[in-house]
N, C-alpha and C positions, 0 to 999 in steps of 0.2 A: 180430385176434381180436375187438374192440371190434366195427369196421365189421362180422361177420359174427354178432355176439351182435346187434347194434340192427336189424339186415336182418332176421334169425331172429324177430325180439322183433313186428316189423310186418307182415311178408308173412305170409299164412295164410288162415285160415276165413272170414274176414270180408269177403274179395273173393270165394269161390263160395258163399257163402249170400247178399249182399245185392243183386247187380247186377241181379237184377229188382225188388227193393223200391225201387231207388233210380231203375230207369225208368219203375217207376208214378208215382211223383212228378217227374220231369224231361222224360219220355217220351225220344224216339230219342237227344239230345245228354247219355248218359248222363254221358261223359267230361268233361264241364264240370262236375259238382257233385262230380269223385274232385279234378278241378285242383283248382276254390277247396278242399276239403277240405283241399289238400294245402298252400295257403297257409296256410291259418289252421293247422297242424300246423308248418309252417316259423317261422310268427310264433313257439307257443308255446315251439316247440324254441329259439329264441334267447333267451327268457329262463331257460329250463332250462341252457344254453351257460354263462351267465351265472353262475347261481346253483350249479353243478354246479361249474363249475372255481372258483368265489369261497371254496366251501365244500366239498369237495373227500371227503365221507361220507356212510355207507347211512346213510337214512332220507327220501329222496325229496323228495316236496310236502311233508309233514307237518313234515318239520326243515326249509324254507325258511321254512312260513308260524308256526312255532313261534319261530323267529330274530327277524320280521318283529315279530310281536303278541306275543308273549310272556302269553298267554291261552290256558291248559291246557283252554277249555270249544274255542275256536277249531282249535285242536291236535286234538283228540278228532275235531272236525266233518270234517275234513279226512279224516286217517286212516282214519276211518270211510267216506268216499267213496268211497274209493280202494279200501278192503276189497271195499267193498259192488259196485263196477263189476265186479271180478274176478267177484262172486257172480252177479251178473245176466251178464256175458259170459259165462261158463261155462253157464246155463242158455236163452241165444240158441242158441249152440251145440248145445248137447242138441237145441233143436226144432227145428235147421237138418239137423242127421245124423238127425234120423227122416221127415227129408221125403222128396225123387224119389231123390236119391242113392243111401239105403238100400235103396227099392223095386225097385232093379232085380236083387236079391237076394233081397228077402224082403217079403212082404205084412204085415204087421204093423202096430197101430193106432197112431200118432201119438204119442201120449200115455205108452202103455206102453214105447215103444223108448227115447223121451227118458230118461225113470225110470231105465230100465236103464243107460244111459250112462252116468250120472251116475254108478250107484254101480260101476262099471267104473272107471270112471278115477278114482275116490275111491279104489280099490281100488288102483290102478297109485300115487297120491299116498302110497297110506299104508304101501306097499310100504317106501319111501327114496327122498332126492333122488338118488342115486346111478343106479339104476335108470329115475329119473323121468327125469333129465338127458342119459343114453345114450338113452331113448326118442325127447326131444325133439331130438336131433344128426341121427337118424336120418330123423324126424318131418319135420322143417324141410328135407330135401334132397328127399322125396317131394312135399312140396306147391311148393317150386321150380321141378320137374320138373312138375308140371301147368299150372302158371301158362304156363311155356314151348309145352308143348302147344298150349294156346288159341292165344299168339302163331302159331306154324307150321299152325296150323288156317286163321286168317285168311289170312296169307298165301298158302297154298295156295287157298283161297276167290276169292281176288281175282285170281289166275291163270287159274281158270279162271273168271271172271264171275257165277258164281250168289250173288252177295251186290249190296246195294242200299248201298251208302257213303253216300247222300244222307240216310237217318236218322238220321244220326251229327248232323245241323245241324238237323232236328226239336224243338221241344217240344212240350209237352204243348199239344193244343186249348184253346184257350178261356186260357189263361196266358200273361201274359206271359215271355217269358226270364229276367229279374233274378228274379221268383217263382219259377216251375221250379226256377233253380239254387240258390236260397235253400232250398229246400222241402226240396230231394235232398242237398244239401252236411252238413247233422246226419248223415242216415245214413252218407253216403260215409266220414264222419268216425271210421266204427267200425271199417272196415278198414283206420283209419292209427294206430289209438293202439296203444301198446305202447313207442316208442320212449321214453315219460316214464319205462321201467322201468331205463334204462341208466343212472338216477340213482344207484343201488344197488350199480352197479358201480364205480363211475370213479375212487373210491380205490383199486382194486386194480391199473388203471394206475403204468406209471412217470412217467411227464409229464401229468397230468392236462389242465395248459393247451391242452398241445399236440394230444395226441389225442384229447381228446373231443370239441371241438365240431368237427373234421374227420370222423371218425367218427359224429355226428349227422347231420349235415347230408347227409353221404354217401348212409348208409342211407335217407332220406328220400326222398331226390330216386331214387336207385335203384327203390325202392317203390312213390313215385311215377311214375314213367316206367313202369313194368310195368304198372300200374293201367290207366293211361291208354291203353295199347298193348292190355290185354284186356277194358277198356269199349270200346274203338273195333271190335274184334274182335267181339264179341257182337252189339253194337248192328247191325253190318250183313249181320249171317248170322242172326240170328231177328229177326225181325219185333217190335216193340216189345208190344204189347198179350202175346204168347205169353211174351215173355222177365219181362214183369212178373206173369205168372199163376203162372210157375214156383219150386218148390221149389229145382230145381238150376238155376240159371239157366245155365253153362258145361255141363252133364252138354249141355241146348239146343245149345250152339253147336258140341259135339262131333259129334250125332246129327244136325245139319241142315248142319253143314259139309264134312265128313268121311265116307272108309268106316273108322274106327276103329272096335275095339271099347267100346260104352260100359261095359260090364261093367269094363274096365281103369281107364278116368276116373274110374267113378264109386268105385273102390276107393281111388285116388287119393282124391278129394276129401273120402271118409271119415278118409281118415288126419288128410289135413292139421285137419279140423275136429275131430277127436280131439284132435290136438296143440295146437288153440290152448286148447280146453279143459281139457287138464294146466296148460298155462303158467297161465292163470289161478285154476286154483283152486288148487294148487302157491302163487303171491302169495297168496292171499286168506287161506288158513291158515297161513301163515308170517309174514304182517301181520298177522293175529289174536294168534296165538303171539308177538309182537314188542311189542304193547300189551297182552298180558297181563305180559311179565317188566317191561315199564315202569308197570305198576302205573294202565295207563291200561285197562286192562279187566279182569274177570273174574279170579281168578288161574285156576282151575278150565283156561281156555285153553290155558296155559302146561304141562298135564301132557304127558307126554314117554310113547311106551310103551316100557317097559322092554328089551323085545327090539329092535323094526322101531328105535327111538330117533326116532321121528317126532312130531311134535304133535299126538296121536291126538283130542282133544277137538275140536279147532278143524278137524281135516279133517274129522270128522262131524259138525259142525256145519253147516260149511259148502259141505256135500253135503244135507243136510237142507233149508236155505233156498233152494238153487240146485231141489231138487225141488219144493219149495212153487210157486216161479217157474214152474214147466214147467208147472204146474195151473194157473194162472189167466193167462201171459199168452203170447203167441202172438211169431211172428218180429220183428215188425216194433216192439210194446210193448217189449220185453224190449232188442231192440237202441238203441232211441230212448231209453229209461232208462240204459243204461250210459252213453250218450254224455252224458246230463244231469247224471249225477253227476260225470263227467269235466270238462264245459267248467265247472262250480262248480268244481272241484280247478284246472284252467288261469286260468281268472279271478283265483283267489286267486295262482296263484302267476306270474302278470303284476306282481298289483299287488304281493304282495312285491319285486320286482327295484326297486319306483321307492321300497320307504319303505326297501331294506336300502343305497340307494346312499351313504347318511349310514354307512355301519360300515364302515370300512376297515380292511383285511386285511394284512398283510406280506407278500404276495409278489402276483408279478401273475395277473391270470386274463381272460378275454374280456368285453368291455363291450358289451354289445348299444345298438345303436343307439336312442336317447330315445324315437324316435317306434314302436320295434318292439312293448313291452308294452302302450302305449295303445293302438294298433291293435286286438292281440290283446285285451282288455279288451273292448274294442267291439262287435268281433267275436264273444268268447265269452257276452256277455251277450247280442246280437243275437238267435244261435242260442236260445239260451237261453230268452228271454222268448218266441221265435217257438210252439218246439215248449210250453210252459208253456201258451201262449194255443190252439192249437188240438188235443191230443192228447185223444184219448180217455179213459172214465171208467179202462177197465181200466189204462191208462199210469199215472193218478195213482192207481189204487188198490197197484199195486206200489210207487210212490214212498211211499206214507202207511205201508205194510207196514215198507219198512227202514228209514224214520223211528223208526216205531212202535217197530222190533228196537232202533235206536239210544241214544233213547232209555230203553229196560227195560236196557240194557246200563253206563250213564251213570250210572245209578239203583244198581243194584246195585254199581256199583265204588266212587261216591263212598259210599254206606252203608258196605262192606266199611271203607273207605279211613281213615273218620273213625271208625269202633269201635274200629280198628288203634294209629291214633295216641291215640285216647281209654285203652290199656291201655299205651303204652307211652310 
């Protein structure tokens, strides 16, 4: 059940909205920036192994690097990332389902279908997790089913020769390969995270040692090998320049591989992209909700509504911010920022695994190998510093935005916090 929650938690929206954004940047050898993606996700996952079965309760990154520093402003930073990733993921999302997808359904502007989405599935979150949870069981076996598609697309493609396999080994003109694949491996990176969210579960295991980092690593490599099997697929049934102009980049390789109906895929691809969008915004208001009763946010967060019994502030909050998103930033911002907030949350919690190696525990748990969190470190700041140094203005003006939100948020809880203790 674990292996099929962390599979659930990574396969989705983030592979049929990005594989053209990541062959504009890589050109035809898409499938080499999902691999390295998939290493540096491997790296992280073993110090998650680590820290997951050492300490063995919900609370994620934010109770790793909380353990780690013992610095409630640190603590904040973190949780807030983590928030805020779900916030921006959820609104990639939104601009990824009002692209080619939804068009072949309905003409409708960009901008306005995104909006709508958002408060659809803010509407399905605020329904109940009950409801939310049967959707996403559901959700998660339809975009399965797609992903396989494409596999059997390819292969049928290659049977009958109207595919070019030799673009698969292409980069971009003028680029070296180690560039290309560095450039492409941030974005690849957004269709593999979700696995860090199986932190939250792993005490509800019976063997925590046992099954979670099999269960990690499982999901991963699974995820990863699908990835790679439906970049390799794409890349040689559209044409690289057509597969990176596109909205739906697979809706491509259904319509140029295939006599399938696209009408069917693309309903498909809707779902799944729906689905990953509950999942995240579903975290992001229940981590809001989570540092409100911890007195690390707002308490206002923390209201309950009386009938749905759901966290009614913080899902229209953060349906509110995720719209703000949709108005200023576009596919490829919006997914480059999730991933930045994420590899600061994997950074930190690399280097937690090397200061928490000094606190020993009674009972045993998995010991990631010395050189695994350096690595990842390296790695995660690499990226990091890379996309920092060349993104766009609109990239860092979303960044200064949930800054900005973090902050005014920081503000009001430690004023609320010290009036509190000041009366009592």
């Amino acid at each position: 059940m674990l292996l099929f929650f962390i599979l659930g938690d990574i396969l989705g929206a983030g592979i049929y909205a990005l594989v053209g954004e990541v062959a504009g940047e890589v050109g035809g050898a898409v499938w080499t920036a999902f691999l390295a993606a998939l290493v540096l996700a491997v790296l992280t996952a073993v110090a998650y192994a680590e820290l997951v079965t050492k300490y063995p309760h919900a609370g994620g990154a934010a109770l790793f690097v909380n353990r780690a520093f013992r610095k409630r402003g640190v603590t904040f930073v973190i949780a807030f990332a983590v928030m805020a990733s779900g916030v921006t993921s959820a609104a990639t999302l939104a601009r990824a389902f009002a692209g080619d997808y939804l068009h072949e359904f309905f003409d409708v502007p960009a901008t306005l279908a995104a909006l709508l989405f958002i408060v659809v599935v803010a509407a399905i979150n605020f329904r109940g997790i009950v409801e939310s949870m049967k959707a996403n069981i559901v959700l998660t076996l339809v975009e399965l089913s797609g992903l396989v598609i494409i596999v059997a697309v390819g292969l049928w493609a290659l049977g009958h020769g109207n595919v070019d396999a030799g673009r698969n080994f292409e980069f971009r003109h003028g680029v070296s390969p180690f560039t290309a694949i560095f450039a492409g491996t941030t974005l690849a990176f957004y269709a593999l995270i979700g696995f860090e969210d199986s932190a939250n579960v792993a005490e509800e295991t019976k063997d925590p040692r046992r099954s979670f980092p099999f269960a990690l690593f499982a999901g991963l490599l699974i995820a990863g090998g699908i990835y790679v099997l439906v970049t390799f697929t794409a890349s040689m049934v559209v044409p690289t320049d057509d597969l990176a102009r596109s909205d739906g980049p697979l809706l491509e390789v259904v319509r140029r591989g295939s006599g399938l109906p696209t009408r069917a895929f693309s309903a498909i691809a809707l779902l799944a992209i729906a689905n990953g969008a509950l999942i995240n915004m579903i975290m992001a208001s229940r981590l809001l909700y989570g540092m409100a009763e911890e007195h690390v946010m707002p308490q206002a967060f923390g209201r309950i509504h009386p009938v749905r019994r759901t966290p009614w502030v913080s899902i229209v909050f953060v349906a509110a911010v995720a719209m703000l998103l949709v108005l200023i930033g576009n596919l490829n911002d919006l997914a480059t920022v999730t991933v930045m907030l994420l590899l600061i949350v994997f950074t930190l919690v690399n280097v937690s695994v090397l200061v928490l190696r000094r606190d020993r525990v009674p009972h045993d748990h998995f010991v990631a190998p010395r050189l695994a969190p350096i690595l990842g470190i390296a790695i995660s700041l690499s990226l990091l510093v890379k996309r920092v140094t060349e993104e766009d203005l609109r990239a860092f003006l979303i960044l200064l935005i949930l800054l900005a939100v973090a902050v005014l948020l920081w503000m009001i809880t430690w004023l609320v916090a010290g009036r509190s203790q000041g009366e009592t």
